[in-house]
C-alpha positions, 0 to 999 in steps of 0.5 A: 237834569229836568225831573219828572213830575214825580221826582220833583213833588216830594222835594218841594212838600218836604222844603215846605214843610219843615218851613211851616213847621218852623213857623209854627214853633216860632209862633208858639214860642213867641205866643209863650213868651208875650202872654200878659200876666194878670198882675194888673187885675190883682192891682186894681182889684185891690185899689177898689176894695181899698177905695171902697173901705176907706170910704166906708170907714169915712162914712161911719166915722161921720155918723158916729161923731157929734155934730156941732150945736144946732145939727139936726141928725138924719136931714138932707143936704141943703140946697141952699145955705146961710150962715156963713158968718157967725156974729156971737156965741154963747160958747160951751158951758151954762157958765161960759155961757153966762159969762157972755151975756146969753140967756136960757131960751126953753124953746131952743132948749139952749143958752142964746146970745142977744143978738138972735134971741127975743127973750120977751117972744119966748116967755109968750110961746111959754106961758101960751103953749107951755108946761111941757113934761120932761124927764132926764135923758139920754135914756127914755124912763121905762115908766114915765108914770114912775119917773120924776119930771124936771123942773124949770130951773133943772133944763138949762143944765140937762145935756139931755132930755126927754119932751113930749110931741107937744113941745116938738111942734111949738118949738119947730113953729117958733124956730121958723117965726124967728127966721121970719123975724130975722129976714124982716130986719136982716138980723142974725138968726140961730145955727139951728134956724139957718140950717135948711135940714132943720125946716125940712124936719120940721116940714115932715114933722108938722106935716105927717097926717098921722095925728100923734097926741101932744101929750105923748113923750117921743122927743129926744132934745139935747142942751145946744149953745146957739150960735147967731148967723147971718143969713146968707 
């Protein structure tokens, strides 16, 4: 039997319909059933904050612990090192110290073995740029006018002091006059010279075209039990 045209266009939008209309829940279902949770944004939110702390609490952790003898606090890295072979020390304490044979140098303001120490150099910086003022640390006196200096004998058993602007600069300049020393006679050289921060500061230091008074106390220095390094 043929149909009209009439007859046939309600059948053929019906079938198509329901057809399409399947399609569409089918989509939807499926659009339902394969959206990603955002379990993985969490994760990874929580490994950067965890990252991060750990690498914070690293970097406090650093500040705050002692360096070893001879650190400069605050310097840049190097970019070029020595050092990597200590030949003697002086170890721990004066007594220790002594024991190894070290003597007290006042323009290290540490005990220095032999082999990177010129005893007969630092008593000339002594007696041609010395006295210096120091008082007992680690707290600087509130009235210096009212606070005992120490004396000579005192310094080589101050774990901290106190000196003027004065004693900063000689003591940067003969730290550097005996790096020069060593490399002339491929000797060793002390922890504290070898470290390319310690030039840096005392580059910074020499250098400030801010003139402060020798005679002004603004110098923290701690008691250092010197190590000899090579210099590379």
């Amino acid at each position: 039997m043929e149909l009209n045209g009439n007859d046939r266009r309600p059948f053929i939008e019906k079938r198509f319909s329901d057809e399409d209309q399947s399609d569409i829940d089918n989509i939807e279902t499926n659009d339902r059933h394969h959206t990603p949770k955002p379990w993985w944004r969490l994760t990874l939110l929580i490994v950067t904050l965890g990252t991060l702390l750990i690498l914070a609490c690293y970097t406090f952790v650093t500040l705050l612990s002692d360096s070893r003898s001879g650190k400069v606090p605050d310097a840049p890295l190097p970019q070029l090192q020595g050092g990597s072979k200590v030949v003697a020390h002086c170890g721990t304490t004066p007594q220790e110290a002594k024991e190894r044979g070290c003597f007290w140098d006042i323009l290290s303001f540490g005990w220095s073995h032999p082999d990177c120490f010129d005893k007969e150099e630092s008593d000339r910086w002594l007696a041609e740029y010395g006295p210096w003022e120091w008082h007992m640390g680690p707290e600087k006196p509130a009235n210096l006018s009212a606070s005992q200096p120490l004396s000579l004998e005192e310094l080589p058993y101050a774990p901290v002091v106190w000196t003027t602007q004065g004693y900063h600069i000689v003591h940067c300049l003969y730290v550097l006059k005996m790096i020069h020393v060593a490399g002339m006679r491929n000797a060793s050289v002390t922890n504290e010279g070898i470290e390319l921060g310690h030039t840096e500061h005392c580059i910074k230091l020499v250098g400030n075209p801010e003139f402060v008074d020798y005679e002004t106390v603004n110098t923290i220095v701690h008691l250092l039990f010197v190590q000899c390094v090579t210099l590379t």
